[in-house]
DSSP file (Angstrom, degrees, kcal/mol; ACC not computed):
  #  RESIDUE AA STRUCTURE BP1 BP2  ACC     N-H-->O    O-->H-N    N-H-->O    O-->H-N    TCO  KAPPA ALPHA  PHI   PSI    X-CA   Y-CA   Z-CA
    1    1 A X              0   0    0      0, 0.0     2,-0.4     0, 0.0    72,-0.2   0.000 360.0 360.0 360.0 133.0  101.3  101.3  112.7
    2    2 A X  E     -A   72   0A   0     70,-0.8    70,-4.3     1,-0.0    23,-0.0  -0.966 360.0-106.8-121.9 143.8  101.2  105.4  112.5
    3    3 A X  E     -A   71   0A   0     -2,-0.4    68,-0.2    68,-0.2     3,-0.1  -0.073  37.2-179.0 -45.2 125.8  102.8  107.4  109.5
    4    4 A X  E     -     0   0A   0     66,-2.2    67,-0.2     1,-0.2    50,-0.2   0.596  44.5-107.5-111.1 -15.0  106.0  108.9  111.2
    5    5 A X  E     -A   70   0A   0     65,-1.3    65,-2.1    14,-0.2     2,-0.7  -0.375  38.3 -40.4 112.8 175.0  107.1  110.8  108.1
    6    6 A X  E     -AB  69  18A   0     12,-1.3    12,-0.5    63,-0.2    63,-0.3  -0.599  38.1-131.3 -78.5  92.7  109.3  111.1  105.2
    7    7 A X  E     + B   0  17A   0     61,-2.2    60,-2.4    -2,-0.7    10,-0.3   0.040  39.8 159.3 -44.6 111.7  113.1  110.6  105.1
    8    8 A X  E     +     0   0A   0      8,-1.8     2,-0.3    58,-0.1     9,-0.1   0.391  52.2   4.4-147.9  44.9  114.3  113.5  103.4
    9    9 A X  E     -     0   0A   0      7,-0.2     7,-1.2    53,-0.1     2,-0.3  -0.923  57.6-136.6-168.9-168.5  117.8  114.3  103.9
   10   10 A X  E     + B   0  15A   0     -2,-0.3     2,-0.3     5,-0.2     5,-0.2  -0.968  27.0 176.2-155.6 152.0  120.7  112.5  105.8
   11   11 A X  E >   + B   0  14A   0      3,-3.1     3,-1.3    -2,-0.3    -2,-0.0  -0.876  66.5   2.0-172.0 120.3  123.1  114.8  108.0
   12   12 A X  T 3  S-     0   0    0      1,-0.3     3,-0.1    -2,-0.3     0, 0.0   0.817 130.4 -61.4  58.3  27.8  126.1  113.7  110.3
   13   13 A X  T 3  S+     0   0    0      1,-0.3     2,-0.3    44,-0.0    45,-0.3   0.560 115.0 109.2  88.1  16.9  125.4  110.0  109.1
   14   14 A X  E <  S-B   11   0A   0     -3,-1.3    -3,-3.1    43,-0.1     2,-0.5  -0.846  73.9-116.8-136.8 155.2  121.6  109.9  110.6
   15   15 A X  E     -BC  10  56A   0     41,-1.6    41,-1.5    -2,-0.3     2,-0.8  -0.638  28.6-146.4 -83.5 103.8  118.5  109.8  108.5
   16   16 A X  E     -     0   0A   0     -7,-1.2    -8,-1.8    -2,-0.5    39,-0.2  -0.785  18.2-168.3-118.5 119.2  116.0  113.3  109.2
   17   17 A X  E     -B    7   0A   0     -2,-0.8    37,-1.5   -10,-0.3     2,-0.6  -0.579  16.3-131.5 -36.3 111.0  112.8  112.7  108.9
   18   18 A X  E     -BD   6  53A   0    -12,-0.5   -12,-1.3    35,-0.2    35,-0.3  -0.936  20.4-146.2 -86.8 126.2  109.6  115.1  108.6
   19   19 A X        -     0   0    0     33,-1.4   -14,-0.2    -2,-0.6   -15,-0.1  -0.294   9.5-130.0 -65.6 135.4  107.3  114.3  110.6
   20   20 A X  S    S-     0   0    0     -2,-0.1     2,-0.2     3,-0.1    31,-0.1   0.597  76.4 -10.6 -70.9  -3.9  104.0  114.9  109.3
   21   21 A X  S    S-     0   0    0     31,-0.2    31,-0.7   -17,-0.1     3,-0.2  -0.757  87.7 -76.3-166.8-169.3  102.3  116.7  111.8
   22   22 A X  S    S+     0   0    0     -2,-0.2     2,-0.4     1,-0.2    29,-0.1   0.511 110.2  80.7-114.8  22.6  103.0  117.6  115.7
   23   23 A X        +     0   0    0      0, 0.0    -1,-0.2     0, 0.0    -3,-0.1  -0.491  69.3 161.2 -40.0  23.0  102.0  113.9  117.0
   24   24 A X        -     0   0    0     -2,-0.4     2,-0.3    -3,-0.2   -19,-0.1   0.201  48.0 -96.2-102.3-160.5  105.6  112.7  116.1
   25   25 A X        -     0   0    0    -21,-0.2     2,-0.2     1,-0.1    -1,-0.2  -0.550  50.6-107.8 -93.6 150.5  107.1  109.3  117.6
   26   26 A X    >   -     0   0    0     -2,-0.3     3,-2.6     1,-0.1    16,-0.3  -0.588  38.0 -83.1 -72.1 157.5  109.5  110.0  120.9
   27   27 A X  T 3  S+     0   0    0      1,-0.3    16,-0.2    -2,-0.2     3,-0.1  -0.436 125.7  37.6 -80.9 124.3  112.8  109.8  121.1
   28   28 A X  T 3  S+     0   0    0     14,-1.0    -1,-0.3     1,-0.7    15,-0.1  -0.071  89.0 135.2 123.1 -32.0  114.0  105.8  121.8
   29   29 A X    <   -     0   0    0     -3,-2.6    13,-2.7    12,-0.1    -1,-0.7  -0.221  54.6-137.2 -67.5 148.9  110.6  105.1  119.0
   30   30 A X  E     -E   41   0A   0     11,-0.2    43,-0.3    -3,-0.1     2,-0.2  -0.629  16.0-137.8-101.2 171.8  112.0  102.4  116.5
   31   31 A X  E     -     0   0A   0      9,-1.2     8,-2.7    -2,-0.3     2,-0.4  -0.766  12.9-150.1-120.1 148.4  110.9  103.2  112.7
   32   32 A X  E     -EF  38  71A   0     39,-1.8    39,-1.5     6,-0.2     6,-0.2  -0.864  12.7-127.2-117.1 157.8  109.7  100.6  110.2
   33   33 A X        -     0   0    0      4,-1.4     3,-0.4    -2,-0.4    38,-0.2  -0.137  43.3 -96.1 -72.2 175.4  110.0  100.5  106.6
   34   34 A X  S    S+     0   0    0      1,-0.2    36,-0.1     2,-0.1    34,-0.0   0.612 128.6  63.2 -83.9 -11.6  106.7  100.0  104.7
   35   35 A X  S    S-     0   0    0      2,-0.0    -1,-0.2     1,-0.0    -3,-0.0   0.700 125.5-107.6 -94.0   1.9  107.6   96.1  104.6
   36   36 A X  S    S+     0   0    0     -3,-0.4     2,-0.2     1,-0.3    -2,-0.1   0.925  75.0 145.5 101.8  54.4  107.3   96.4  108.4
   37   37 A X        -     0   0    0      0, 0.0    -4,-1.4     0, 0.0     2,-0.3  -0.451  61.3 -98.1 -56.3 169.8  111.7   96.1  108.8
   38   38 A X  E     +E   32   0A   0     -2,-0.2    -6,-0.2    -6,-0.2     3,-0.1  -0.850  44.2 174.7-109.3 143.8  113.3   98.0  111.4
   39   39 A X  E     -     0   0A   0     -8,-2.7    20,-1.5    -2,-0.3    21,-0.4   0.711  54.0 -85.3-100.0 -52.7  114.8  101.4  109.9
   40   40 A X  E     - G   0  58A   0     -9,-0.4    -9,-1.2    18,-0.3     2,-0.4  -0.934  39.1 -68.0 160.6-135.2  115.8  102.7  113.1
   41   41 A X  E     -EG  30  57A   0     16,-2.7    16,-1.6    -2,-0.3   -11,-0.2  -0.994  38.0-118.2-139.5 168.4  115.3  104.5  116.0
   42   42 A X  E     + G   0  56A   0    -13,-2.7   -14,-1.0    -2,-0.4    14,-0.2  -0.507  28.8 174.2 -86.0 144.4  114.6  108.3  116.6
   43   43 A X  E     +     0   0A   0     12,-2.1     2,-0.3     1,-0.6    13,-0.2   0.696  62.5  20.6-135.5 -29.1  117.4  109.8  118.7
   44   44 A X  E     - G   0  55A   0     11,-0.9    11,-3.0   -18,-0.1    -1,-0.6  -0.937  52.7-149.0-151.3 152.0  116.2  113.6  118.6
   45   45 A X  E     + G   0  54A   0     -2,-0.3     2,-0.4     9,-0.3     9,-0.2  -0.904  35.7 154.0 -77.9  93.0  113.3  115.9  117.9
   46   46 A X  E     + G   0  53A   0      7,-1.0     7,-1.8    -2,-0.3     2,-0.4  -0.939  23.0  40.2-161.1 132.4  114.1  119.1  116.5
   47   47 A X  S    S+     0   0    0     -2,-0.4     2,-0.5     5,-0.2     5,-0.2  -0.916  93.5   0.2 139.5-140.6  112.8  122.1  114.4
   48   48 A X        -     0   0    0     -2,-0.4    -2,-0.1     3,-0.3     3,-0.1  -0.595  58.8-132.7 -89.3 144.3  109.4  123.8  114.4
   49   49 A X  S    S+     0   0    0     -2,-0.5     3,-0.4     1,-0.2    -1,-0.1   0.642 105.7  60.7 -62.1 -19.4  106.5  122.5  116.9
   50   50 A X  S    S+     0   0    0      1,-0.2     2,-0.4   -30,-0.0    -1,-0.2   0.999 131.8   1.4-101.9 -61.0  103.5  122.4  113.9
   51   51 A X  S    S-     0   0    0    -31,-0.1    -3,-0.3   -29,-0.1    -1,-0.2  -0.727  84.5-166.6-126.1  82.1  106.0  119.5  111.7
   52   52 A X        -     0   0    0    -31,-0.7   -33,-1.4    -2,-0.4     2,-0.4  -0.240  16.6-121.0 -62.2 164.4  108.7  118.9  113.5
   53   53 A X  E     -DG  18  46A   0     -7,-1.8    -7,-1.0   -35,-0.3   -35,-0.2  -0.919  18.7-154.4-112.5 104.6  112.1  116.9  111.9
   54   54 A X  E     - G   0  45A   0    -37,-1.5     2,-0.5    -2,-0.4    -9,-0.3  -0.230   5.5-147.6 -84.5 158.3  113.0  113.8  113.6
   55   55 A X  E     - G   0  44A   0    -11,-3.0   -12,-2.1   -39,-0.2   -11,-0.9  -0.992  27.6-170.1-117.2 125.9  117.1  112.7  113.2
   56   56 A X  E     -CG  15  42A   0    -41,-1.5   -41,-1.6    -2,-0.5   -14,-0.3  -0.959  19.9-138.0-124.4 114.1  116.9  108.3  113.3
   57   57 A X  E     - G   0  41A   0    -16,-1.6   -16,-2.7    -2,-0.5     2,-0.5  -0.581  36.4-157.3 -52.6 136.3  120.1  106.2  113.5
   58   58 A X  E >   - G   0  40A   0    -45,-0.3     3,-0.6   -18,-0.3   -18,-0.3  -0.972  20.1-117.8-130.0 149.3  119.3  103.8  111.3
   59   59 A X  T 3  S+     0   0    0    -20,-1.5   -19,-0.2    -2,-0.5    -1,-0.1   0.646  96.6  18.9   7.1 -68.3  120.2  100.3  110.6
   60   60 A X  T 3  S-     0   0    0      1,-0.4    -1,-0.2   -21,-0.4     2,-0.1   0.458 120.2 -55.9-134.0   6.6  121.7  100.1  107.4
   61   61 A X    <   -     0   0    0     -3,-0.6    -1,-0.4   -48,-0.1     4,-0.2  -0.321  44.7-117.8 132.1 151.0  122.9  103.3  106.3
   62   62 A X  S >  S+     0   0    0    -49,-0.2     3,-1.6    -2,-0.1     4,-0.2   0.801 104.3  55.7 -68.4 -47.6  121.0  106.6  105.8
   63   63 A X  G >  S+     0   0    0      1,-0.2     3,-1.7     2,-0.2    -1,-0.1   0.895  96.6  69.1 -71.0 -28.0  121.1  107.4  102.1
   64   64 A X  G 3  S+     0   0    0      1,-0.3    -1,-0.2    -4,-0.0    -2,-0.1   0.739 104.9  48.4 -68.4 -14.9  119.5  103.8  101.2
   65   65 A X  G X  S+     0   0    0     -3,-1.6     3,-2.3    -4,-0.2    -1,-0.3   0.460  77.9 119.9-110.4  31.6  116.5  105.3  102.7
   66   66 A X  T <  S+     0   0    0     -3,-1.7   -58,-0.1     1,-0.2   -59,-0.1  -0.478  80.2  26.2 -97.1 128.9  115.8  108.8  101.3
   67   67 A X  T 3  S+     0   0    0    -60,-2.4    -1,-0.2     1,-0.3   -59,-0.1  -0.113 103.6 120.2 112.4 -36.2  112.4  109.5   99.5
   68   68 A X    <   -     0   0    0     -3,-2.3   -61,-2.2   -62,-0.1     2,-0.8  -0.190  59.6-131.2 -86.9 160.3  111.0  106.4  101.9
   69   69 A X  E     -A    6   0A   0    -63,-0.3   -63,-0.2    -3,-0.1     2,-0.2  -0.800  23.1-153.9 -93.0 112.4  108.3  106.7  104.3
   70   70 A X  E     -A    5   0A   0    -65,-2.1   -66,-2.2    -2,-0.8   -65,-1.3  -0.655   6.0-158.2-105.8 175.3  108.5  105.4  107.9
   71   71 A X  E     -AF   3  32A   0    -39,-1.5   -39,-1.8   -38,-0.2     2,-0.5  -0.842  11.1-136.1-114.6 148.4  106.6  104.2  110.5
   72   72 A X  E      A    2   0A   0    -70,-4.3   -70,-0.8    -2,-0.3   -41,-0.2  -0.876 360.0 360.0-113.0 148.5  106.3  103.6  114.0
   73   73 A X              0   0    0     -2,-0.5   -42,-0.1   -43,-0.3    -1,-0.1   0.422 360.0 360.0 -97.5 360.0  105.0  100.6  115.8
């Protein structure tokens, strides 16, 4: 599993994510939770190239995940 970044807003009902770095997951990548659940999947890529902000449909609502760290598989 690599660190995909931090949920740390919700916007138009999808979860955005920073990415830590400019490595991020592609768009279509599922996300895990840290208990290795599916969070969701990344649907766009967008902001500055050095830590870009991923937007993830997720599963089970957006706000349940904000603060958490996901992963990708």
């Amino acid at each position: 599993m690599k660190r995909a970044g931090e949920v740390v807003g919700v916007a138009q009902g999808m979860a955005i994510v920073r990415a830590p770095d400019e490595s991020h997951p592609a768009i279509g990548t599922r996300l895990l939770e840290q208990d290795l659940s599916t969070a969701g999947q990344v649907v766009d890529v967008f902001g500055p190239v050095e830590q870009p902000y991923l937007s993830v449909d997720t599963t089970n609502g957006p706000a349940a995940l904000l603060g958490e760290r996901l992963y990708s598989d």
